[in-house]
Short mmCIF file of the C-alpha atoms (twelve columns), coordinates in Angstrom:
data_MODEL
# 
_entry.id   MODEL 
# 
loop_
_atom_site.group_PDB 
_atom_site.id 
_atom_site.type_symbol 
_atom_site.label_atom_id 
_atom_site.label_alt_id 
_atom_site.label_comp_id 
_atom_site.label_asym_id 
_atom_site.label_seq_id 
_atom_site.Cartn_x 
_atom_site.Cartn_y 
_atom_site.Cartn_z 
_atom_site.pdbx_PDB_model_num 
ATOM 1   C CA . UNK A 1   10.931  -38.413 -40.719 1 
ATOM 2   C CA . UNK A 2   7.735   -38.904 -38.702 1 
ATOM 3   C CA . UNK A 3   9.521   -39.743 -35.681 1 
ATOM 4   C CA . UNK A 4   11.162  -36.359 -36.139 1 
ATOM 5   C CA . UNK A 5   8.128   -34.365 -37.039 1 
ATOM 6   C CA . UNK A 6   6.692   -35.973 -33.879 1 
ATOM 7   C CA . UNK A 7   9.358   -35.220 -32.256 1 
ATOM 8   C CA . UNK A 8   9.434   -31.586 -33.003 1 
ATOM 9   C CA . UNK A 9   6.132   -31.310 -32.050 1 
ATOM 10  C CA . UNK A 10  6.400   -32.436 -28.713 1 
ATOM 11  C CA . UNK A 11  9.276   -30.041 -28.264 1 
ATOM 12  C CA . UNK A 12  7.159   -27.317 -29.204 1 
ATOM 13  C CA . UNK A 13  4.013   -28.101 -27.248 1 
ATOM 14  C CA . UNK A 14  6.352   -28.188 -24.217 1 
ATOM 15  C CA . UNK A 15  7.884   -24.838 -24.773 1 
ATOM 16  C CA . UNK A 16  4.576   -23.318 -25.764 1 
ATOM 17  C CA . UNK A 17  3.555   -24.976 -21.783 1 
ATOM 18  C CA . UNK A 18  6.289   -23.772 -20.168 1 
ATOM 19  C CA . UNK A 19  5.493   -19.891 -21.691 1 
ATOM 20  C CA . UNK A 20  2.162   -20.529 -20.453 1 
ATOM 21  C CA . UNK A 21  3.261   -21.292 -16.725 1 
ATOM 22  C CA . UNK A 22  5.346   -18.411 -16.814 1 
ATOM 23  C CA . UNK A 23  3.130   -15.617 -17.877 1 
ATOM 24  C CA . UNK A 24  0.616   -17.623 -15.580 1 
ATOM 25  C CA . UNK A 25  2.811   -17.204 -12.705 1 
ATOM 26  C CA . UNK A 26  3.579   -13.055 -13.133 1 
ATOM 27  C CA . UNK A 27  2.156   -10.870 -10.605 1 
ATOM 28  C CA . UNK A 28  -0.956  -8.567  -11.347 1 
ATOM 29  C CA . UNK A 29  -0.118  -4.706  -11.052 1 
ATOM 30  C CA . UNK A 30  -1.617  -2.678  -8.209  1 
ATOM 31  C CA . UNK A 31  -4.190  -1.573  -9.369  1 
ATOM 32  C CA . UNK A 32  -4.576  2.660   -9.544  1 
ATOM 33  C CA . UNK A 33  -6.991  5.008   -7.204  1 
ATOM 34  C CA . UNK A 34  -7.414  8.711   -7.058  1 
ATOM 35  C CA . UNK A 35  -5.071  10.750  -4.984  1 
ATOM 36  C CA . UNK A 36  -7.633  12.675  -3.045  1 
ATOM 37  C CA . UNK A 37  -7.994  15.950  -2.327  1 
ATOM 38  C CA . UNK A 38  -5.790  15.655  0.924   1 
ATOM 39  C CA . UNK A 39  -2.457  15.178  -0.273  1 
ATOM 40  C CA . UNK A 40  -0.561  17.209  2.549   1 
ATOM 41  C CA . UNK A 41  -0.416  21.103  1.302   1 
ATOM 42  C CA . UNK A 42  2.411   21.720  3.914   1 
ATOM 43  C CA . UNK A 43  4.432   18.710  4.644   1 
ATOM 44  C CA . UNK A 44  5.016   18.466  7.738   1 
ATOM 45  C CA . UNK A 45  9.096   18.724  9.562   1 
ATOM 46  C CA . UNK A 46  9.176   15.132  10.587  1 
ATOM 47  C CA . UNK A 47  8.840   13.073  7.686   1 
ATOM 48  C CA . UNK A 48  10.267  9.514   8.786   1 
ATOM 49  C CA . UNK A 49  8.714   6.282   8.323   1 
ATOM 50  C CA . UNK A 50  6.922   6.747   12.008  1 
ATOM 51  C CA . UNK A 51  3.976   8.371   12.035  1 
ATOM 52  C CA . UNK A 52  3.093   7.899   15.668  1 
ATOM 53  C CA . UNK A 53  5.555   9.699   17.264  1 
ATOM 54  C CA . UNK A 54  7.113   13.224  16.067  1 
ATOM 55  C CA . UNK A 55  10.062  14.403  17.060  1 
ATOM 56  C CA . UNK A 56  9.962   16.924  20.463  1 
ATOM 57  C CA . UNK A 57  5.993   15.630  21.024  1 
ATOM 58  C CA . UNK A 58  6.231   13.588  24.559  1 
ATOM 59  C CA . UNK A 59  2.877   12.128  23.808  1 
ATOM 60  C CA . UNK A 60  2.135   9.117   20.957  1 
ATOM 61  C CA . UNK A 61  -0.612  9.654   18.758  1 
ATOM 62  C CA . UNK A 62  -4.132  8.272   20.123  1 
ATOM 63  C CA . UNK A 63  -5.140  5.075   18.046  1 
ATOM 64  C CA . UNK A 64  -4.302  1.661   17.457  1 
ATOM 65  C CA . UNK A 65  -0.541  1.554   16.775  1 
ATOM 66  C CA . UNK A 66  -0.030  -0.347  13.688  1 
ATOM 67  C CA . UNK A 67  3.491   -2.016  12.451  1 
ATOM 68  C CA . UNK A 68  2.524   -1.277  8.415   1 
ATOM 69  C CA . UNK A 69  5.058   -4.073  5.733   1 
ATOM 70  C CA . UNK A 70  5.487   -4.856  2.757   1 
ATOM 71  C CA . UNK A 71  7.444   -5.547  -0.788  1 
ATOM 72  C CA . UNK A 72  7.628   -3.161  -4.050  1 
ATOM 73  C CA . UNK A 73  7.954   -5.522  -7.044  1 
ATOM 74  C CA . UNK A 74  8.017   -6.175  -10.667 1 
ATOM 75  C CA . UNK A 75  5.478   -8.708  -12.543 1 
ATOM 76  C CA . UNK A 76  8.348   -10.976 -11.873 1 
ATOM 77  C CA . UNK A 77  8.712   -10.643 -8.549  1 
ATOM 78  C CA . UNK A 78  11.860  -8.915  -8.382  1 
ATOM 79  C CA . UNK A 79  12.500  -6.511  -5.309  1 
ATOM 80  C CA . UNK A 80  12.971  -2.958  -6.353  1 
ATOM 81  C CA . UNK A 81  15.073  -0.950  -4.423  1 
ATOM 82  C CA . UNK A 82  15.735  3.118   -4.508  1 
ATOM 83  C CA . UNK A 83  11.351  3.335   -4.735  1 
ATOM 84  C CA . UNK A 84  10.472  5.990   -2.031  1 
ATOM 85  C CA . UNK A 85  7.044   5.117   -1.167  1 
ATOM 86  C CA . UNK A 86  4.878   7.955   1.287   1 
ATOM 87  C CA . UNK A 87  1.501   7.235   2.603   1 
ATOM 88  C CA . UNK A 88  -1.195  9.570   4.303   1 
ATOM 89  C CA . UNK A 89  -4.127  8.997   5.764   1 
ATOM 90  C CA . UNK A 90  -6.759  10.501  8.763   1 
ATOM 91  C CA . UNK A 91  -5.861  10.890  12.768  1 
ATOM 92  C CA . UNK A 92  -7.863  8.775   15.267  1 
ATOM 93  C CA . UNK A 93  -10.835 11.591  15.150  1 
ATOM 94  C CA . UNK A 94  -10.591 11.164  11.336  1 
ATOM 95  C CA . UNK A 95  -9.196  14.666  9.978   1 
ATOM 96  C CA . UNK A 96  -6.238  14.782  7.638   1 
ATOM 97  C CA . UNK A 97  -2.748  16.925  7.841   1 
ATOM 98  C CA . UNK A 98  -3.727  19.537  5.715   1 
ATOM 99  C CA . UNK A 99  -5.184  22.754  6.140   1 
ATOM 100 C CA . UNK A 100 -8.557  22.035  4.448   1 
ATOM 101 C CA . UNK A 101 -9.280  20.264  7.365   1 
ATOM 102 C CA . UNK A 102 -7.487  21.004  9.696   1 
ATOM 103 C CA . UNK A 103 -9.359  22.398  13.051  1 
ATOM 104 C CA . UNK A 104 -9.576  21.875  16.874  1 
ATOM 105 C CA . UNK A 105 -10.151 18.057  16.718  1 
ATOM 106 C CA . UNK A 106 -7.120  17.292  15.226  1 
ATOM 107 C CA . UNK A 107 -4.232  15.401  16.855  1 
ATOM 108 C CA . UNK A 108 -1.615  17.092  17.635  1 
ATOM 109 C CA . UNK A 109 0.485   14.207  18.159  1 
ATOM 110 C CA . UNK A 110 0.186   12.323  14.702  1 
ATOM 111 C CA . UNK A 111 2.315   13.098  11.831  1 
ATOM 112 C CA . UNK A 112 -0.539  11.882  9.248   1 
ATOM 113 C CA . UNK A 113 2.783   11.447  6.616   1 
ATOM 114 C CA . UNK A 114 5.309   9.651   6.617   1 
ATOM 115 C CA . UNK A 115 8.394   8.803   3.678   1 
ATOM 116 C CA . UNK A 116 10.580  5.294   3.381   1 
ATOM 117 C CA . UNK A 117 12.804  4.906   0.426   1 
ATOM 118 C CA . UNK A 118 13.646  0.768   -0.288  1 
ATOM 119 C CA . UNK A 119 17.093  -0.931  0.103   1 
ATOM 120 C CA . UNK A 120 18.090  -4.190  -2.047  1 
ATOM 121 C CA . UNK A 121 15.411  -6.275  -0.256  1 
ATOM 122 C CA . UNK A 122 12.275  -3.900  -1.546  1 
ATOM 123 C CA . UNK A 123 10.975  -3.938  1.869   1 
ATOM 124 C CA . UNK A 124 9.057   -0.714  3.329   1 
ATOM 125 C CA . UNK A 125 8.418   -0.612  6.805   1 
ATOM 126 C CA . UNK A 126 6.293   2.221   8.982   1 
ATOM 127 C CA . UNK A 127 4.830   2.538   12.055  1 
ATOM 128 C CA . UNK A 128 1.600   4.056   12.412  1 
ATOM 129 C CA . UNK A 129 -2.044  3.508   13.500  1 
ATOM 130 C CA . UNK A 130 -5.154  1.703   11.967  1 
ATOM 131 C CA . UNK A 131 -7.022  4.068   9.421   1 
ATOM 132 C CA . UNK A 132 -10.700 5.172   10.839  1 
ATOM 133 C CA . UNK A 133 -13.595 5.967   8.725   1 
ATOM 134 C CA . UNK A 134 -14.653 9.612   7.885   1 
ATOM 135 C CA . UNK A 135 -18.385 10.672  6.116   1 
ATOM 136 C CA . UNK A 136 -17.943 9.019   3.262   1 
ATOM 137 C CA . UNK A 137 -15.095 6.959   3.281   1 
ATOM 138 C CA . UNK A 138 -14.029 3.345   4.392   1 
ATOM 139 C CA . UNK A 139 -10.933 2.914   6.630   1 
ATOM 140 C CA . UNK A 140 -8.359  3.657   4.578   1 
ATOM 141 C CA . UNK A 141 -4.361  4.853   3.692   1 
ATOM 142 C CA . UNK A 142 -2.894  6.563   0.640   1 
ATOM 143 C CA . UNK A 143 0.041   5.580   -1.125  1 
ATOM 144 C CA . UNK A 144 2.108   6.816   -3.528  1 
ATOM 145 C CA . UNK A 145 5.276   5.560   -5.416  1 
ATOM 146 C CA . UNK A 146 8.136   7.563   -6.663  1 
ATOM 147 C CA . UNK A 147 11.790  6.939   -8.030  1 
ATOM 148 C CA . UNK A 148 13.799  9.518   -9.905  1 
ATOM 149 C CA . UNK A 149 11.679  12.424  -9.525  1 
ATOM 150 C CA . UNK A 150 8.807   10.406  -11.343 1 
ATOM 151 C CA . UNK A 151 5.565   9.333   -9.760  1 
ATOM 152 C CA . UNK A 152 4.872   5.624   -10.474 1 
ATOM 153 C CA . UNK A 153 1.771   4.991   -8.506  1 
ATOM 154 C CA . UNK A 154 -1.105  6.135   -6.525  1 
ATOM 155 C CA . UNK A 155 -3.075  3.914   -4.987  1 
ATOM 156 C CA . UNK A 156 -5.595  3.306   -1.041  1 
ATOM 157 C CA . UNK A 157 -4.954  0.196   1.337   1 
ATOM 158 C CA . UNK A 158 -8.208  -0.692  2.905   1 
ATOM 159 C CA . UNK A 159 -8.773  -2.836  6.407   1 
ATOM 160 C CA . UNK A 160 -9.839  -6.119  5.380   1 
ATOM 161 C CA . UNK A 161 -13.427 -6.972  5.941   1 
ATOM 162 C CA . UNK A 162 -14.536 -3.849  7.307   1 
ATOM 163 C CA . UNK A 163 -18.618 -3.363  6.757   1 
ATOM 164 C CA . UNK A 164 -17.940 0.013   5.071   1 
ATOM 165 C CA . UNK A 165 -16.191 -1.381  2.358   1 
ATOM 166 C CA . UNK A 166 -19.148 -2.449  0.367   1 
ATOM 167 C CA . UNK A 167 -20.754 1.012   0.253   1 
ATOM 168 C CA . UNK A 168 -16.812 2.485   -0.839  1 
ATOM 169 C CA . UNK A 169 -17.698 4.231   -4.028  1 
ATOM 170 C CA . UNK A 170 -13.389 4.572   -4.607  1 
ATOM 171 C CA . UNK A 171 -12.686 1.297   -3.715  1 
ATOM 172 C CA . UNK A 172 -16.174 -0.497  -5.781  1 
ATOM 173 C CA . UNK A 173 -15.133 1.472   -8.809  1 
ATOM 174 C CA . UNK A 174 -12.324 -1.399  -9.165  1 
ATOM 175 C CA . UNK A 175 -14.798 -3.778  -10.848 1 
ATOM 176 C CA . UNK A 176 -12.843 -6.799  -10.950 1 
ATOM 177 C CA . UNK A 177 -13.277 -8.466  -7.517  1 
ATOM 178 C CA . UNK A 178 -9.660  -10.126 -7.338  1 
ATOM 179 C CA . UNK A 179 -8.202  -6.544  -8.450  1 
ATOM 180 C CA . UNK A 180 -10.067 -4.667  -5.918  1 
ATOM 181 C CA . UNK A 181 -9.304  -7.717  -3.105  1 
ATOM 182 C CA . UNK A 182 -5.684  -7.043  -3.561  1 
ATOM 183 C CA . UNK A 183 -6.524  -3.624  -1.742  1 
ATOM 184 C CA . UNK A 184 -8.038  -4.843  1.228   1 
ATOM 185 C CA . UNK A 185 -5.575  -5.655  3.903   1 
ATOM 186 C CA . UNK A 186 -5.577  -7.806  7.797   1 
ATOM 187 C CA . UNK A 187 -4.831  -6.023  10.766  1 
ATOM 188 C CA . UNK A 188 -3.967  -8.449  13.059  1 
ATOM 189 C CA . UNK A 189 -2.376  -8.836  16.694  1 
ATOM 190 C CA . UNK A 190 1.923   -8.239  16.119  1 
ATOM 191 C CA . UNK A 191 4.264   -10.341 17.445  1 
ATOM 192 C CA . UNK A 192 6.624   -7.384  18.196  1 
ATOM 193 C CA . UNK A 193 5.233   -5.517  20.192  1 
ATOM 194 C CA . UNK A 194 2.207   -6.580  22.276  1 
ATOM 195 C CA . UNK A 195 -0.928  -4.957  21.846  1 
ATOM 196 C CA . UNK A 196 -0.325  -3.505  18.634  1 
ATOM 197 C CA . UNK A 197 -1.276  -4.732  15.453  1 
ATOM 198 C CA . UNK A 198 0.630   -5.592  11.828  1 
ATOM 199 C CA . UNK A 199 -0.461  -5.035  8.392   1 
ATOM 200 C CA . UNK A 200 1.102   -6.057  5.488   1 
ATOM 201 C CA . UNK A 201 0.885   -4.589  2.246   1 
ATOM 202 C CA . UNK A 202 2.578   -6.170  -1.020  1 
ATOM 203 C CA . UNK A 203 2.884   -3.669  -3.951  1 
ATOM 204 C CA . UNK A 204 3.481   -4.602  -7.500  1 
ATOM 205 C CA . UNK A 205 4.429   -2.207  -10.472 1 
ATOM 206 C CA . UNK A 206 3.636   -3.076  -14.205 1 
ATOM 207 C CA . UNK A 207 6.260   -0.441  -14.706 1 
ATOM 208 C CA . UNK A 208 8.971   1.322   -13.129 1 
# 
């Protein structure tokens, strides 16, 4: 009887560690930010996944072209496909595609949205430039998640180690450092193209 009690307990101790590991091991959810107030008021024709050229422009738009990646997935993991994910975000002289601010300094050669819906693998993929600062805000983009007509997520990207980012008042209202690193992102040198740069951007939803 002892050696089964003993037994038992072992058993249970292991299960109880291998529940542990698991929930140890899920993913932490992107965490939320606002939506601004420059969601685009007029969407603009082209709405593909590349932002740096528009259809019947013969000029690309001025900045540093950027190769922007990344996953959508569950706490598990799990790729989610049929997500269409949009992002938005300033032109090189740091003015949004919308008409609050729209004006002469605008460029007339970046789309400033762009769309991508994920297949089976839950990759995302655009092409696009790296996000300038404006008065008052850090480089950033704006994303937002949507499948089914429902919105899942809104969220910012931030460059990684950019000096602005400490004085962020969006991006420092995420208290919890690892939360709020999660956001901040590496622009480095591609390997596809040389002389432009790649970002990747992993997104995870608590729920879908």
């Amino acid at each position: 009887m002892e050696r089964r009690t003993l037994l038992k307990t072992l058993l249970a101790g292991a299960l109880a560690g291998s529940v542990q590991v698991a929930l140890a091991q899920r993913l932490a959810a992107t965490q939320r930010q606002t939506e601004g107030p420059f969601y685009p008021d007029r969407l603009p024709l082209d709405q593909d996944n590349n932002l740096v050229n528009i259809a019947g422009h013969s000029k690309p738009a001025a900045g540093e072209v950027t190769e922007l990646t990344g996953h959508i997935l569950d706490l598990d993991g799990k790729a989610l496909r049929g997500v269409t994910i949009e992002i938005w975000q300033v032109d090189n002289n740091g003015h949004y595609s919308h008409s609050g601010d729209a004006g002469a300094g605008n460029d007339p050669n970046f789309q400033g949205f762009g769309r991508f819906e994920t297949g089976q693998s839950g990759e995302y993929r655009f092409r696009t430039i790296k996000p300038v600062p404006y008065p008052g805000r850090t480089p950033h983009i704006h994303v937002k998640l949507r499948k089914g007509g429902r919105e899942l997520l809104t969220t910012q990207m931030y460059v990684q180690s950019h000096p602005l980012n400490e004085r962020d008042g969006v991006l420092r209202s995420i208290r919890d450092a690892k939360q709020r690193a999660a956001l901040m992102v590496p622009f480095v040198p591609g390997k596809e193209r040389p002389g432009e740069l790649a970002a990747r951007f992993d997104i995870v939803l608590a729920h879908v």
